[in-house]
PDB file of N, H, CA, C and O in Angstrom:
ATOM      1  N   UNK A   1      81.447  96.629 104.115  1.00  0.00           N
ATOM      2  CA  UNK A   1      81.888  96.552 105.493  1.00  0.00           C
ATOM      3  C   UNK A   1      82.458  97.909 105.898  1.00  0.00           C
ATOM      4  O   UNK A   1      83.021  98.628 105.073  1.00  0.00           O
ATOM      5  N   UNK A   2      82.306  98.253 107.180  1.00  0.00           N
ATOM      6  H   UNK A   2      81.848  97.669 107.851  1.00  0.00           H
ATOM      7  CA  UNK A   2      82.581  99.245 107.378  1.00  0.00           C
ATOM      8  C   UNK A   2      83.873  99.449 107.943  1.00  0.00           C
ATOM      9  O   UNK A   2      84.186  98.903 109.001  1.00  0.00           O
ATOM     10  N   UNK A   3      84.880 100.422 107.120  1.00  0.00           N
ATOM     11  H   UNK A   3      84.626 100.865 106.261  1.00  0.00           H
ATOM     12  CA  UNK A   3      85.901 100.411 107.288  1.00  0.00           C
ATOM     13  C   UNK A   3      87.227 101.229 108.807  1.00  0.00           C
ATOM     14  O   UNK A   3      88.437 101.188 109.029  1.00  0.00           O
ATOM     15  N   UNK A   4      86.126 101.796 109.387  1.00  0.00           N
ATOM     16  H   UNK A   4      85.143 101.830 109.207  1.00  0.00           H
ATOM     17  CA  UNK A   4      86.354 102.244 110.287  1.00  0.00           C
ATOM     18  C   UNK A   4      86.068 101.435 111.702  1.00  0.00           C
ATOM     19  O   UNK A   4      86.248 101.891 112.831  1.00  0.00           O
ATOM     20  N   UNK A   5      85.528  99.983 111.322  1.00  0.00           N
ATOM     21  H   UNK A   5      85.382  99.612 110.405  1.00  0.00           H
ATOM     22  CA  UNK A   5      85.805  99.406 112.402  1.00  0.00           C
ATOM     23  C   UNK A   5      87.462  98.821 112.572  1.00  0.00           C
ATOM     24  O   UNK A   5      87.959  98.553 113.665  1.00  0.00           O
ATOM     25  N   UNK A   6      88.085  98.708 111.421  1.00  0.00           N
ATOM     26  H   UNK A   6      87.682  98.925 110.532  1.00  0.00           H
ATOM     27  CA  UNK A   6      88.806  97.432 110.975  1.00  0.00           C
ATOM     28  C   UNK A   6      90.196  98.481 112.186  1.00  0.00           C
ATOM     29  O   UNK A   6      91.079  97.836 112.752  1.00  0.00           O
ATOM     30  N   UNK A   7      90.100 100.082 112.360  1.00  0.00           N
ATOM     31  H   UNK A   7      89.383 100.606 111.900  1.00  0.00           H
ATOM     32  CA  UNK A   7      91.209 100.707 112.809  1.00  0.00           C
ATOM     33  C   UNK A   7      90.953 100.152 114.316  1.00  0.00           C
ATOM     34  O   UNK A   7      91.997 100.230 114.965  1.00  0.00           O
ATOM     35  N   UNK A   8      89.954  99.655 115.004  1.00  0.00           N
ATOM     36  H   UNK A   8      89.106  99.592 114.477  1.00  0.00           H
ATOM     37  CA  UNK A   8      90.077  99.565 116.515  1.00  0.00           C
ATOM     38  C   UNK A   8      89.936  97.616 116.715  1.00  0.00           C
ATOM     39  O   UNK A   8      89.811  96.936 117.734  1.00  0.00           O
ATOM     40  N   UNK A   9      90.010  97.297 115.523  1.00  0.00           N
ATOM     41  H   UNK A   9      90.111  97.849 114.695  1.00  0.00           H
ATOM     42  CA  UNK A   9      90.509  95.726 115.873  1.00  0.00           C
ATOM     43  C   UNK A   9      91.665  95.047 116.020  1.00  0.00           C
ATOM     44  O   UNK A   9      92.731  95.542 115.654  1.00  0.00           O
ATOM     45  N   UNK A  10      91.584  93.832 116.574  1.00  0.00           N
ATOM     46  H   UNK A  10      90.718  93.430 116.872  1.00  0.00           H
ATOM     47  CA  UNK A  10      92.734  93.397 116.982  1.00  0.00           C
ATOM     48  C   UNK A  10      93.540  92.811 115.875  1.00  0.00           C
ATOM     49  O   UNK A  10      94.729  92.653 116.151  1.00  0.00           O
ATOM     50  N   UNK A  11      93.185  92.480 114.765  1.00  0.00           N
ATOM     51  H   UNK A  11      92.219  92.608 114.540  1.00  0.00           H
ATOM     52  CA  UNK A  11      94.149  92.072 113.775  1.00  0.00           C
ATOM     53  C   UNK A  11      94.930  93.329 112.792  1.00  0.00           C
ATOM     54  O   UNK A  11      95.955  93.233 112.118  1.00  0.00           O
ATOM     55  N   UNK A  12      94.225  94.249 112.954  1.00  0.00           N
ATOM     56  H   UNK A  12      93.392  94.327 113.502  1.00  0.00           H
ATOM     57  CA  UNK A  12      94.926  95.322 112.191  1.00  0.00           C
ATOM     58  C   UNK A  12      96.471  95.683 112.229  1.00  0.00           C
ATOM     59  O   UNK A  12      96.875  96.213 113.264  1.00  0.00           O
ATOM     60  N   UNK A  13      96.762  95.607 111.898  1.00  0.00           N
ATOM     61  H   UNK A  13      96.434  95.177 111.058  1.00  0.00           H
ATOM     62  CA  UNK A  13      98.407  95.982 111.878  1.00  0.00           C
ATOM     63  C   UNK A  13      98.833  96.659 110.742  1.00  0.00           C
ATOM     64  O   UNK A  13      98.219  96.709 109.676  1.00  0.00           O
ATOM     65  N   UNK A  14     100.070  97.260 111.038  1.00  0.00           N
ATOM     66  H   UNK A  14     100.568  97.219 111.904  1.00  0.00           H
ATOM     67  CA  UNK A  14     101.018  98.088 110.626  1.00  0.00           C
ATOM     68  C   UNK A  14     102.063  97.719 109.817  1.00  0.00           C
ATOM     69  O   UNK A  14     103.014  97.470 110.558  1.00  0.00           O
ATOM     70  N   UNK A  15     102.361  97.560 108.662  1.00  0.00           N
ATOM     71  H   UNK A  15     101.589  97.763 108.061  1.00  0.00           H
ATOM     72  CA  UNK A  15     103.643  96.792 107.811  1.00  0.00           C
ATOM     73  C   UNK A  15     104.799  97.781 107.539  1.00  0.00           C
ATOM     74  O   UNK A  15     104.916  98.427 106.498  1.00  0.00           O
ATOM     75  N   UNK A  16     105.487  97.816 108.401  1.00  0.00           N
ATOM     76  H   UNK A  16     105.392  97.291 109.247  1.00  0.00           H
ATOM     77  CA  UNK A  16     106.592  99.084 108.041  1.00  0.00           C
ATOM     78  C   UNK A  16     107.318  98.991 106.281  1.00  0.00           C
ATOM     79  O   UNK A  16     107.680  99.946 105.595  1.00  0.00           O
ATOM     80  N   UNK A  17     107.349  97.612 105.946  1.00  0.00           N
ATOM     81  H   UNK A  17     107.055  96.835 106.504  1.00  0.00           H
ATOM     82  CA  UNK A  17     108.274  97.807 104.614  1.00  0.00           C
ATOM     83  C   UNK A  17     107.268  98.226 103.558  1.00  0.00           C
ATOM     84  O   UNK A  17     107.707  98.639 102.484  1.00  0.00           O
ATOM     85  N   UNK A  18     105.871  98.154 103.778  1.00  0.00           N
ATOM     86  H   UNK A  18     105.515  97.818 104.650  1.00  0.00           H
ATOM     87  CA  UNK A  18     105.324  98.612 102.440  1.00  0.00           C
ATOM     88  C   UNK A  18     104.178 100.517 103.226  1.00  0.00           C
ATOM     89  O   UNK A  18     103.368 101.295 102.723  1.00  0.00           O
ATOM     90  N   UNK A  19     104.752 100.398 104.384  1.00  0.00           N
ATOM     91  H   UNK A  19     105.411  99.766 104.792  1.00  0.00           H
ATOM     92  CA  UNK A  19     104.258 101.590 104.553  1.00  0.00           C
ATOM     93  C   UNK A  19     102.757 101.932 104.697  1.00  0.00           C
ATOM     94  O   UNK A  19     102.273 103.011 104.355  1.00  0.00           O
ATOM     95  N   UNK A  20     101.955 100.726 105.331  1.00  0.00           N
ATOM     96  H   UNK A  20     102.349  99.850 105.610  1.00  0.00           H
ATOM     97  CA  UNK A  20     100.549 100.975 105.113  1.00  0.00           C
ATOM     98  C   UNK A  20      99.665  99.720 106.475  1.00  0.00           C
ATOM     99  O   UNK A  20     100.187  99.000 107.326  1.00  0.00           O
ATOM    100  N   UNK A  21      98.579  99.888 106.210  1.00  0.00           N
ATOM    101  H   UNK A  21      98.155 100.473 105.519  1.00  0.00           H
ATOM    102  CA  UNK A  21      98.269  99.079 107.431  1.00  0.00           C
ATOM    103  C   UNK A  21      97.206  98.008 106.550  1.00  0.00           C
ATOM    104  O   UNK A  21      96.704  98.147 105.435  1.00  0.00           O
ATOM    105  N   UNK A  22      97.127  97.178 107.298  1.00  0.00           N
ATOM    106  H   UNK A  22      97.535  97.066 108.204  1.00  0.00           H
ATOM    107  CA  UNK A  22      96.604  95.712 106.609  1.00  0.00           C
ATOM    108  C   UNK A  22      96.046  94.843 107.827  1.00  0.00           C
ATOM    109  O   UNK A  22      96.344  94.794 109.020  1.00  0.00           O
ATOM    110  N   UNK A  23      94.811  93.963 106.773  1.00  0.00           N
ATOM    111  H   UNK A  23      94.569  94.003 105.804  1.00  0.00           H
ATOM    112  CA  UNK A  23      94.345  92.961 108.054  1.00  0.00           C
ATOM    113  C   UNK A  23      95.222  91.582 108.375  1.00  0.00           C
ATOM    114  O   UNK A  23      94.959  90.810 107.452  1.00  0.00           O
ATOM    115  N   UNK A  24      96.188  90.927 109.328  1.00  0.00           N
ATOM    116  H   UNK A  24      96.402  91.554 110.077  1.00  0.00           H
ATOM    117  CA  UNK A  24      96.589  90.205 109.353  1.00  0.00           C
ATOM    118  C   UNK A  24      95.961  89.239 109.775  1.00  0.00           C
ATOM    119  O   UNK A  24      96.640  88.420 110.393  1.00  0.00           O
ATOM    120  N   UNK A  25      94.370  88.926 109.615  1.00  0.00           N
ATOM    121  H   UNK A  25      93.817  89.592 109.112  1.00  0.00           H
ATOM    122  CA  UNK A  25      93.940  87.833 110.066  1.00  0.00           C
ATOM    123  C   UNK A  25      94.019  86.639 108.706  1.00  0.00           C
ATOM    124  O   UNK A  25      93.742  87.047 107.578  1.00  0.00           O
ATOM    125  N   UNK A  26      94.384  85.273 108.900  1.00  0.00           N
ATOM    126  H   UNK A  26      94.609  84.941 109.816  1.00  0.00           H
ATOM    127  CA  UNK A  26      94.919  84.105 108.309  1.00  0.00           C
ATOM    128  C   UNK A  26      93.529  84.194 107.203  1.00  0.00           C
ATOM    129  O   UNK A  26      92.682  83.526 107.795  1.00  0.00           O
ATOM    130  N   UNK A  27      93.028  84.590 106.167  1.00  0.00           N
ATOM    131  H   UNK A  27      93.717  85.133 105.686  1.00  0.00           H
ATOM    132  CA  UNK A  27      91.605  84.093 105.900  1.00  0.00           C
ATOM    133  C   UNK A  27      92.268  83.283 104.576  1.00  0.00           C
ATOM    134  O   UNK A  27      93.290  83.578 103.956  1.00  0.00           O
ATOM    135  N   UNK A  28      91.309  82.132 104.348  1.00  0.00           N
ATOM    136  H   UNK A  28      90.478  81.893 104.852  1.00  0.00           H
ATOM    137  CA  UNK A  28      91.474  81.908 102.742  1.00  0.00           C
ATOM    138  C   UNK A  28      90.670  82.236 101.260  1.00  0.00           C
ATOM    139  O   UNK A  28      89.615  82.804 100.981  1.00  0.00           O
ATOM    140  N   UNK A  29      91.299  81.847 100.798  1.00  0.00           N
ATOM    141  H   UNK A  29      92.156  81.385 101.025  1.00  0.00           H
ATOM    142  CA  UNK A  29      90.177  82.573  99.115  1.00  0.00           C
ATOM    143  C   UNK A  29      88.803  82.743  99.456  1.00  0.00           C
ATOM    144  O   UNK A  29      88.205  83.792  99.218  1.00  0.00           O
ATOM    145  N   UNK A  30      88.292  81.780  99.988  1.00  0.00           N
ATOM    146  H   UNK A  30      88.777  80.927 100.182  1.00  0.00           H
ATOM    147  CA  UNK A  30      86.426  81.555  99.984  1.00  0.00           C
ATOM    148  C   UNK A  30      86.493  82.635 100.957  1.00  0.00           C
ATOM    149  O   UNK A  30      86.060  83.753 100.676  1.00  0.00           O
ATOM    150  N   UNK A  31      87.072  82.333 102.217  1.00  0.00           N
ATOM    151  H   UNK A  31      87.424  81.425 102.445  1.00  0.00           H
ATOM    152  CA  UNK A  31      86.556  83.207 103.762  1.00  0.00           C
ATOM    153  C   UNK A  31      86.720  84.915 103.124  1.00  0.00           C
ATOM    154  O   UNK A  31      86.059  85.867 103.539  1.00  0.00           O
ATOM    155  N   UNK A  32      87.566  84.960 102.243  1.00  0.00           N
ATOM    156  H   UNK A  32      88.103  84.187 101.905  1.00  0.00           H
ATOM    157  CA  UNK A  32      88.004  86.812 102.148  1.00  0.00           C
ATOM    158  C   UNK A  32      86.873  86.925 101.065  1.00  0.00           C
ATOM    159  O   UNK A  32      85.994  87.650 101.531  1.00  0.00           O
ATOM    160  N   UNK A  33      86.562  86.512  99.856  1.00  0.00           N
ATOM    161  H   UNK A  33      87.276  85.923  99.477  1.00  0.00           H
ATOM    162  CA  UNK A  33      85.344  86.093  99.014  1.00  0.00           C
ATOM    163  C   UNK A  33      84.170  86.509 100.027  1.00  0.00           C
ATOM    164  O   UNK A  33      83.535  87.563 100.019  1.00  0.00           O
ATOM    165  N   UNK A  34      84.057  85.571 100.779  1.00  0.00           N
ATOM    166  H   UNK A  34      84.573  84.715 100.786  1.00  0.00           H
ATOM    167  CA  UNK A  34      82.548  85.532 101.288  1.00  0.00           C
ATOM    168  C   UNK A  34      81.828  86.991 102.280  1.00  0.00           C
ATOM    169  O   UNK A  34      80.666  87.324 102.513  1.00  0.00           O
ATOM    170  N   UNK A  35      83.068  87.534 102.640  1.00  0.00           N
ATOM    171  H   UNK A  35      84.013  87.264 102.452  1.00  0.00           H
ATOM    172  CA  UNK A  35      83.299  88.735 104.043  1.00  0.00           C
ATOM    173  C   UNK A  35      83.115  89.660 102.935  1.00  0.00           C
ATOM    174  O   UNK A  35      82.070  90.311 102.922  1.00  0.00           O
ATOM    175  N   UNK A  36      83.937  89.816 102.035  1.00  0.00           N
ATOM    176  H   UNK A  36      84.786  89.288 102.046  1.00  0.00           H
ATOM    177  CA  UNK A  36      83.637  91.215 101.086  1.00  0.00           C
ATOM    178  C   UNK A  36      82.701  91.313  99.913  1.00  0.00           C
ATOM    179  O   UNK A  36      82.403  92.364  99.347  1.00  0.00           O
ATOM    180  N   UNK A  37      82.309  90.225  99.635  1.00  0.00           N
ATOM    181  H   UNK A  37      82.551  89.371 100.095  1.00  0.00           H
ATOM    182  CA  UNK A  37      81.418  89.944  98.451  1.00  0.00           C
ATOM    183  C   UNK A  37      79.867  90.493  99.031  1.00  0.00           C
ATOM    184  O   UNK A  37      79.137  91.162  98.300  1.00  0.00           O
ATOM    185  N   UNK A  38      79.364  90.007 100.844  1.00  0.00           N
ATOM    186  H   UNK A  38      79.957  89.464 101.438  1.00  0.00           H
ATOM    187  CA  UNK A  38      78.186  89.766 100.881  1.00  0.00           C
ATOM    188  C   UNK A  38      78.219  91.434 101.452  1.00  0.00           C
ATOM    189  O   UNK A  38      79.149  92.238 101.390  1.00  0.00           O
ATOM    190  N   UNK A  39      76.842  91.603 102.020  1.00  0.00           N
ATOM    191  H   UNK A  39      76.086  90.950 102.071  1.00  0.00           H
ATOM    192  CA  UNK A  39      76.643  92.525 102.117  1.00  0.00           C
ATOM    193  C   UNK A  39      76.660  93.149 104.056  1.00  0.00           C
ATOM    194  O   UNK A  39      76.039  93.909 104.800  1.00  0.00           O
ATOM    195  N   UNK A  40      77.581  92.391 104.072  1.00  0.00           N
ATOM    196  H   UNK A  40      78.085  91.774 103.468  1.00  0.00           H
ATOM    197  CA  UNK A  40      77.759  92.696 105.752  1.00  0.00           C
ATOM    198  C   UNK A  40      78.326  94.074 106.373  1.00  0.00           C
ATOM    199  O   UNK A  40      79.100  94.928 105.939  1.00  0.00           O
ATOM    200  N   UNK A  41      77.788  93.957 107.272  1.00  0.00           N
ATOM    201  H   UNK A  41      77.160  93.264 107.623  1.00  0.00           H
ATOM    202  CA  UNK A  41      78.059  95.672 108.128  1.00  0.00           C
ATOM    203  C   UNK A  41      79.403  95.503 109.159  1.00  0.00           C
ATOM    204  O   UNK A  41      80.249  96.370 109.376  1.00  0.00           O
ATOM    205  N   UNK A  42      79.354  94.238 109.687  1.00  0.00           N
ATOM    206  H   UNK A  42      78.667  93.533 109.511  1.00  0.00           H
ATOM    207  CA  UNK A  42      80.325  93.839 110.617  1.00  0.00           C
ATOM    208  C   UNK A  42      81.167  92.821 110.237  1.00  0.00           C
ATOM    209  O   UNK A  42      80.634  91.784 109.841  1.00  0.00           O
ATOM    210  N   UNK A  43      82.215  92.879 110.266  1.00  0.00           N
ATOM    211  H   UNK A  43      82.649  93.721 110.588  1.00  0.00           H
ATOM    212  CA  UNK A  43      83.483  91.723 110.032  1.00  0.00           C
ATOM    213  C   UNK A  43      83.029  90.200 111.096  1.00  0.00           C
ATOM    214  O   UNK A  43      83.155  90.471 112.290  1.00  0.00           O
ATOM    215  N   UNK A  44      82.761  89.382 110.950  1.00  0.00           N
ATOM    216  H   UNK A  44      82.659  89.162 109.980  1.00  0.00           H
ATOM    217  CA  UNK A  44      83.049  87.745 112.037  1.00  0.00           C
ATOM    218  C   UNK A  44      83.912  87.813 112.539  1.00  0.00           C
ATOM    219  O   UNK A  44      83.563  87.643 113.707  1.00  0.00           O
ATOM    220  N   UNK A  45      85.377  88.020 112.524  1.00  0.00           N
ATOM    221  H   UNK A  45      85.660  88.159 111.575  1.00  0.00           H
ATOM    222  CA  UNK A  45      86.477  87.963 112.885  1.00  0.00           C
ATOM    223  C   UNK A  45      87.027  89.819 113.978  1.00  0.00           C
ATOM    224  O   UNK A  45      88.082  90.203 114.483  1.00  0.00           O
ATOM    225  N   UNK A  46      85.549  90.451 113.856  1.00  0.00           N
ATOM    226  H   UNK A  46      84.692  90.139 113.446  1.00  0.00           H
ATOM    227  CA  UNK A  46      85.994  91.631 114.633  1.00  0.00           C
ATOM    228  C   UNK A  46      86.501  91.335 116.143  1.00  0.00           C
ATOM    229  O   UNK A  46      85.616  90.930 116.898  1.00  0.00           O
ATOM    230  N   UNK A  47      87.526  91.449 116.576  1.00  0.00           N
ATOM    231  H   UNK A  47      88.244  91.777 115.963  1.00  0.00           H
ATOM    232  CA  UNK A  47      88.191  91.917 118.104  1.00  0.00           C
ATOM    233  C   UNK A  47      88.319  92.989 118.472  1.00  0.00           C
ATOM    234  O   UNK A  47      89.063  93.668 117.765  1.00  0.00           O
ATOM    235  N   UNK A  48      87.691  93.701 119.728  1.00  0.00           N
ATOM    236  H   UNK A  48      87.086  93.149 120.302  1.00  0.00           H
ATOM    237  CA  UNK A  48      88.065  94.929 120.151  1.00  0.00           C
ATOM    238  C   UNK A  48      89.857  94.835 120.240  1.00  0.00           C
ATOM    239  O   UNK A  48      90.287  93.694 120.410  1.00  0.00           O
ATOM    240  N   UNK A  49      90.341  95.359 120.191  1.00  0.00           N
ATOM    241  H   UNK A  49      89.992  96.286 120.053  1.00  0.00           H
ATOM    242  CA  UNK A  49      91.723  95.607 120.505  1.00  0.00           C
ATOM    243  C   UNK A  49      92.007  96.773 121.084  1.00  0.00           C
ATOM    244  O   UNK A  49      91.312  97.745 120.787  1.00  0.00           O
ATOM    245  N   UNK A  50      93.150  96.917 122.083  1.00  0.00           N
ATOM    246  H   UNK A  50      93.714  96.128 122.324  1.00  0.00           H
ATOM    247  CA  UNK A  50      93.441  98.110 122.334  1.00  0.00           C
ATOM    248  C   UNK A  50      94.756  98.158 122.961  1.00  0.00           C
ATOM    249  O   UNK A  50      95.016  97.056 123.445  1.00  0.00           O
ATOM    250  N   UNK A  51      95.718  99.041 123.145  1.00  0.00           N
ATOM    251  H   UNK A  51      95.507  99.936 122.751  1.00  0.00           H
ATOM    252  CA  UNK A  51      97.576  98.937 123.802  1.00  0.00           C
ATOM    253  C   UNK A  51      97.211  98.600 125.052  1.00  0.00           C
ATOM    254  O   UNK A  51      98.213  98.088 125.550  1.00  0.00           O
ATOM    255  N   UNK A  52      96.110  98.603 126.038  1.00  0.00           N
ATOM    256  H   UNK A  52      95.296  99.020 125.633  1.00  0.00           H
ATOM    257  CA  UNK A  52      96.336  98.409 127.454  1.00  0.00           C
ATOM    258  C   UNK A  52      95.427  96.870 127.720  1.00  0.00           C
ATOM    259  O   UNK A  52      95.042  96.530 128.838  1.00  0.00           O
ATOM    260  N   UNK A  53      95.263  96.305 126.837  1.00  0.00           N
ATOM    261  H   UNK A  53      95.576  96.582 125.929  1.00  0.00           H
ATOM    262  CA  UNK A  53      94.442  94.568 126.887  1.00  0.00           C
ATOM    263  C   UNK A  53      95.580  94.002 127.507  1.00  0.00           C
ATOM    264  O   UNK A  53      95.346  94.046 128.714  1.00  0.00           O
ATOM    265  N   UNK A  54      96.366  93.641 127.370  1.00  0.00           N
ATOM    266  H   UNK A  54      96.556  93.605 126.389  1.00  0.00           H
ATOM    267  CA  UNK A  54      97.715  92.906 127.921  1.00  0.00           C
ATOM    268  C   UNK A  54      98.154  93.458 129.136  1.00  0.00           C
ATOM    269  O   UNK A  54      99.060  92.870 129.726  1.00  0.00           O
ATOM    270  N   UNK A  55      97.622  94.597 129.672  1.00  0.00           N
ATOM    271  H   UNK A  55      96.886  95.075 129.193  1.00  0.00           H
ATOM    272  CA  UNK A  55      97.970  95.178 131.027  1.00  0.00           C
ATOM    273  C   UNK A  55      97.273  94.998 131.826  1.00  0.00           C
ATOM    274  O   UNK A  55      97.502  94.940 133.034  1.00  0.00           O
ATOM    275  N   UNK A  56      95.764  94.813 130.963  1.00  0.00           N
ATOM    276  H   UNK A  56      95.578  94.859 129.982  1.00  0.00           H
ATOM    277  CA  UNK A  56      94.888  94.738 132.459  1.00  0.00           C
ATOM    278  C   UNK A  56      94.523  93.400 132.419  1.00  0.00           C
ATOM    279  O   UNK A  56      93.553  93.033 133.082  1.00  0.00           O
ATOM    280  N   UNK A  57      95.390  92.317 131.486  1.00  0.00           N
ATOM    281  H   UNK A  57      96.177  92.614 130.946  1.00  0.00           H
ATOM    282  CA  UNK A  57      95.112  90.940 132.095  1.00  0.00           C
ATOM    283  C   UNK A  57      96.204  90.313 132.859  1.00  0.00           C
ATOM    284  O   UNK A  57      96.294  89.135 133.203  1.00  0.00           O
ATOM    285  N   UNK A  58      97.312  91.637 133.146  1.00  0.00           N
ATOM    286  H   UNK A  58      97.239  92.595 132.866  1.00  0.00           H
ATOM    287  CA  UNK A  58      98.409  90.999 134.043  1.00  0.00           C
ATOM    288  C   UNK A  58      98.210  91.292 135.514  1.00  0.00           C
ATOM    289  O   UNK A  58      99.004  90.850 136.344  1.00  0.00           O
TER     290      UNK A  58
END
């Protein structure tokens, strides 16, 4: 999977106490198994994300 999508999605986040960024989407054993095991180009769970989504739906 390509890892340079994972910086402009919406689950990506930032963990200040361990200093690093991580996917916070909920997956379980099989779902994280099945996403990194196969041979996919694109994440299922990709969201564009961006700081001004919440502005331009107000």
């Amino acid at each position: 999977m390509d890892q340079s999508l994972c910086e402009s999605c919406w689950h990506y986040d930032y963990d200040e106490e361990y200093e690093e960024y991580y996917c916070n989407m909920d997956l379980d054993e099989d779902e994280f198994y099945r996403i990194f095991a196969t041979r996919q180009t694109r994440c299922p769970y990709y969201r564009q994300g961006d700081d001004y989504y919440l502005a331009r739906r107000q």
